[in-house]
Structures are given as structure tokens and as C-alpha cells.
N, C-alpha and C positions, 0 to 999 in steps of 0.2 A: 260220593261225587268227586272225582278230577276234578282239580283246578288246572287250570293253564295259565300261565306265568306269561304278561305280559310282557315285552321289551321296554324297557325306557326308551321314553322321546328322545327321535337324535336332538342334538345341541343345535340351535341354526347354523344355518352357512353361513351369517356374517360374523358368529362370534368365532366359529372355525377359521375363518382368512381374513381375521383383520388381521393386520401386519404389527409387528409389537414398535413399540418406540425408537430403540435400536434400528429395526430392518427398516423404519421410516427414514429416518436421519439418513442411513447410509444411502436407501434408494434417492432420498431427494438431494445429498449433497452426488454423488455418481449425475444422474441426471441435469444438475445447474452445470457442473463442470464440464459434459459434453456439449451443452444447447454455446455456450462460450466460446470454448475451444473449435466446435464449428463454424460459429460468427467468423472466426480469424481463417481460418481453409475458405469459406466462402468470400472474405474478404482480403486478399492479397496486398492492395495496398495499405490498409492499416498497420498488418505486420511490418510491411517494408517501413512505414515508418515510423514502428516502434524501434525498429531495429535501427534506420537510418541517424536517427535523432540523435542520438548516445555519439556519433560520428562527428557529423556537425558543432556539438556543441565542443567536444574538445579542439577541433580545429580554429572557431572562433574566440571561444576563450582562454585557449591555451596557446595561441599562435598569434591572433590578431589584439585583442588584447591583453595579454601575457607581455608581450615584448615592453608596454608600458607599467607593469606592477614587480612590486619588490615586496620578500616578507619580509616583517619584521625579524632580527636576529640572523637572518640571511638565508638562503636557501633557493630550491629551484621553482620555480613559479607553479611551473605541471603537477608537482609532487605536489604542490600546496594545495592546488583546486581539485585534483583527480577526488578525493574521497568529496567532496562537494557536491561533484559532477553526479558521483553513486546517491551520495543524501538526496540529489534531485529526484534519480529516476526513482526513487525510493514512496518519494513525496507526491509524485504527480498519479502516485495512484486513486488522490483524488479526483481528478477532474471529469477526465472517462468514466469512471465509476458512477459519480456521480451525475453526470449526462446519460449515461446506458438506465438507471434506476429510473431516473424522471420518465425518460425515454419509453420506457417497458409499462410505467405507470397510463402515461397517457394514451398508449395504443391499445388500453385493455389488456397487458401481458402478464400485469400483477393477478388480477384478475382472474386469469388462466390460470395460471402457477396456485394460485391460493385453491383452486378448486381439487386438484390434485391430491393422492392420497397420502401425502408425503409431509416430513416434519417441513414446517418456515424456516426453520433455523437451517436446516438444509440446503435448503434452495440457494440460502444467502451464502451458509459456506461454500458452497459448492463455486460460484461465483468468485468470490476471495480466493477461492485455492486455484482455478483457473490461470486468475491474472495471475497469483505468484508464481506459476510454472515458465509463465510470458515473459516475467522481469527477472527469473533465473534468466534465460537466455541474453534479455537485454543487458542485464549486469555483464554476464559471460561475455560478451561483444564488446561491451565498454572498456572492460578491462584488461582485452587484447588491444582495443585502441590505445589503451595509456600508456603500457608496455610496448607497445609501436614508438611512444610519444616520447619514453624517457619516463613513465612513472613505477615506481617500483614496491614493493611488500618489503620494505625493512626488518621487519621482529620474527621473520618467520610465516614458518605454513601455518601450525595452531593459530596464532593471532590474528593474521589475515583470514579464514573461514571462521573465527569467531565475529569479525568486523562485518563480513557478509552476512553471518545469519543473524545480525543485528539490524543490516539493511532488508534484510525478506522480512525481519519479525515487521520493523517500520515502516514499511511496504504493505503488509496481514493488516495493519491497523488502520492506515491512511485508505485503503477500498474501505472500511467498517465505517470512516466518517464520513469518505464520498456516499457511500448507500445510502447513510441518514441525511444528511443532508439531500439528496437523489429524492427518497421517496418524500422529505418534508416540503418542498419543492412542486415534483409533480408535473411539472412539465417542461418536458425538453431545453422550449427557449428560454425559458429562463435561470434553469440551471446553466447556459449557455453564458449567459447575462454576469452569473455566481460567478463563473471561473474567471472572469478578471476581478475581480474582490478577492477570491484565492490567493490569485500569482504574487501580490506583494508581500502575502506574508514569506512567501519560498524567497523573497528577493531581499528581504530586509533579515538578516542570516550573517554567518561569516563563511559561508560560503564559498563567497568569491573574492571576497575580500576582506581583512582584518578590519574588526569593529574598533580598534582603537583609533582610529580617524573619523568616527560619526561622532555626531554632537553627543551629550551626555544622555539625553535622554532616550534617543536612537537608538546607540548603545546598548542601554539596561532592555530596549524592548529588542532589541538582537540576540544577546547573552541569555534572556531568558524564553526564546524560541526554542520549543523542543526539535528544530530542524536543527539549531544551530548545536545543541547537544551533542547529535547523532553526528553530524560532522566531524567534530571535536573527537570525540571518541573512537570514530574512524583513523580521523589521521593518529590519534594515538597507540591504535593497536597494528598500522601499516607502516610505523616508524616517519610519519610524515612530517616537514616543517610545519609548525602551528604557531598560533598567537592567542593561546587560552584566555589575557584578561583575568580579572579579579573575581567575577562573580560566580556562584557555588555551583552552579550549573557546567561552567566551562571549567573550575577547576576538581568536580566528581563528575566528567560527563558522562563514564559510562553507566555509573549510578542513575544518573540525572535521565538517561537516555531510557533505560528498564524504569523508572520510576514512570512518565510520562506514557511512555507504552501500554505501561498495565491500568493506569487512569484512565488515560483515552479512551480504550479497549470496554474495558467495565463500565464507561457512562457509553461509549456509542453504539456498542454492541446488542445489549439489550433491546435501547431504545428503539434502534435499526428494524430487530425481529418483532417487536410490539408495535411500529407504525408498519410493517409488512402485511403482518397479519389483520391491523385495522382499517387499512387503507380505504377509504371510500365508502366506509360505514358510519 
């Protein structure tokens, strides 16, 4: 008697086309990055005034108010604020960020997104890596304004694009807390609500002006702003006049500045992709 030699069962088709982990990631950060980048093509005036903004602000306070400040140990006022001006737009990655999360939350878009076959962690990168492409540009703008203005790169080309990619790292980090915050939230207006609770920590800095003229206590809560780090260590790798202060922050800020980055990063990052993925359950 012949035997005939059955075939083995195919394998299913969904363990054939699952997608591995890898091609997940990539497909859902690729995909968050264009639903983004398209928001901004379909929306023109957004752009015009991310772009605009950066204009404005060195006009006001490097012209209108400028003509009223002095640094300490002397120096030109523009140079002193310009790396301020970058620590801002650096910093305000929170706000939008965190408006667009809630935003997405509440229309059901989290929702969407979650159903998808694609890694969480994706989606959210893909988002962070968006906007950092957005505030390449806005820096690049701002930085022709300053140069317009009288502000200059002292130490060199090295220093100066270490100084920037210290503002895009703090940029990467500041979208990771706007999202958590964003989806902790949940709805729109009231992350709406958030962003003036925000804005004073960006205001209370040295920024715009040398913390050695706030009260004492002020002060110690300025000095140890990791905005006010990033600043510090900006104008030090731009060759900029500064007013570092005593405390350890101001005096290792670009220490202070990497140290606070990879904190932030490691508690909001997580947190971020884990309220993502739990949202509404």
C-alpha cells in the first residue's frame, strides 16, 4: 500500500502579516508625522504664526524693552536675551502640544489612533518628531532675526550647533510633557485653562532678565528652573553676556541642562505612552 504524504497546514494569514514590532514603530511614528505635518499645509495661518512669533518677540523685547535693561558686568542687551528668546521657543512646545492631545482625546482621535495596527509609542513619536522639524525652522528664523538685530555666535560654528541641538533635545522633551499632561487633561478647554498656569513658569527664568534683582526666594525658584539652565548654557556656548548667580544649576548649566532633560524625558515619556494607550478604559 502507497502512502501519500500529506502537506502540512499552512501557517494562518494573521501570524504570516502581523507586522513585527520594529515595522510597527516605524509605520506608526511615519504615519503620526504626516497626519501633523499635514495639520500645518492645511493650516497656513498656524504656521505663519509660528514663524511670525519668533519676529515679534525680538522686536518687543529687544527694542521696546531692551532700551530700558542693562546686564550685569556690561554688555549688549540683544546678545543677552537672544539665547532666552531660542530657550522660549524651545519651551513652548508645551502648550500646542498639549492643547492638540486633549484636543484629539476629546474628538474620539485617541481613540482612532489606538485602533490602528501600529506601535503607541509611535504615534506619539511621530508627533514630537513633527513639531521638532517645525521649530528647526522656527529657530532657523529666529536666528536670522537676531543676526538682523545685532546678535552673534561668539565661540564658534561647533558651539553654536551644540547650543541648538540642546534647544531641539529641550524642545523633544517639553512636546513629551505637553502630551502627558494633554492626554491627563482630556479636554481641550481646559488644557486651554493649563496654559496660563504654564506661561509663568517660562516667565519666572533669567530669561529676560538677571535673577539677581528678584527677591531671594524668587531667585532660588528661577536659578533652579530647568528653562533657566538651558538659557544659561546657551548663552555660554554663543559666547553671550550672562549673569550665572551662585547656584549649581547656573554655575554647571550644561550639566544641569542634560541632567533635567533625561529626568523629564524618563518620568514623562513613559507615563505619556501608558495614559495613551489607556485612555478611556
Amino acid at each position: 500500500m502507497t502512502t501519500v504524504a500529506h502537506p502540512a497546514p499552512a501557517a494562518p494569514s494573521s501570524a504570516v502579516s502581523r507586522p513585527s514590532p520594529g515595522a510597527r514603530l516605524v509605520s506608526g511614528t511615519v504615519t503620526s508625522m504626516l497626519r501633523v505635518l499635514l495639520n500645518y499645509r492645511h493650516s497656513p495661518g498656524l504656521l505663519a504664526a509660528s514663524l511670525g512669533v519668533p519676529v515679534v518677540m525680538v522686536v518687543v523685547f529687544g527694542y521696546v524693552f531692551g532700551s530700558a535693561m542693562q546686564v550685569p558686568g556690561g554688555g549688549d542687551y540683544r546678545e543677552f536675551l537672544m539665547p532666552g528668546l531660542f530657550a522660549m521657543v524651545a519651551t513652548n512646545g508645551i502648550m500646542p502640544t498639549m492643547v492638540g492631545a486633549a484636543r484629539d482625546v476629546g474628538r474620539g482621535v485617541t481613540d482612532r489612533l489606538r485602533s490602528m495596527p501600529v506601535s503607541r509609542t509611535g504615534l506619539l513619536l511621530g508627533q514630537t518628531l513633527a513639531d521638532l522639524l517645525v521649530s528647526v525652522v522656527v529657530l532657523a528664523l529666529l536666528a536670522l532675526v537676531g543676526l538682523a538685530a545685532g546678535w552673534r555666535a561668539r565661540h564658534g560654528v561647533a558651539d553654536a550647533l551644540g547650543a541648538f541641538a540642546l534647544l531641539l533635545l529641550f524642545r523633544f522633551v517639553m512636546t513629551w510633557v505637553g502630551t502627558l499632561l494633554g492626554l491627563a487633561v482630556g479636554k481641550e478647554e481646559a488644557a486651554g485653562q493649563l496654559s496660563v498656569v504654564v506661561f509663568p513658569l517660562a516667565m519666572v527664568t533669567n530669561a529676560y532678565v538677571p535673577t539677581g534683582g528678584m527677591p531671594g526666594w524668587l531667585r532660588a525658584v528661577a536659578d533652579w528652573n530647568p528653562i533657566s539652565s538651558v538659557v544659561q548654557a546657551c548663552r555660554e556656548l554663543f559666547g553671550n553676556p550672562s549673569a550665572p548667580g551662585g547656584a549649581w544649576p547656573m554655575q554647571h548649566a550644561l550639566l544641569a541642562s542634560l541632567l533635567w532633560s533625561a529626568v523629564l524625558l524618563a518620568l514623562c515619556g513613559p507615563l505619556a505612552v501608558r495614559k495613551f494607550a489607556t485612555q478611556g478604559r
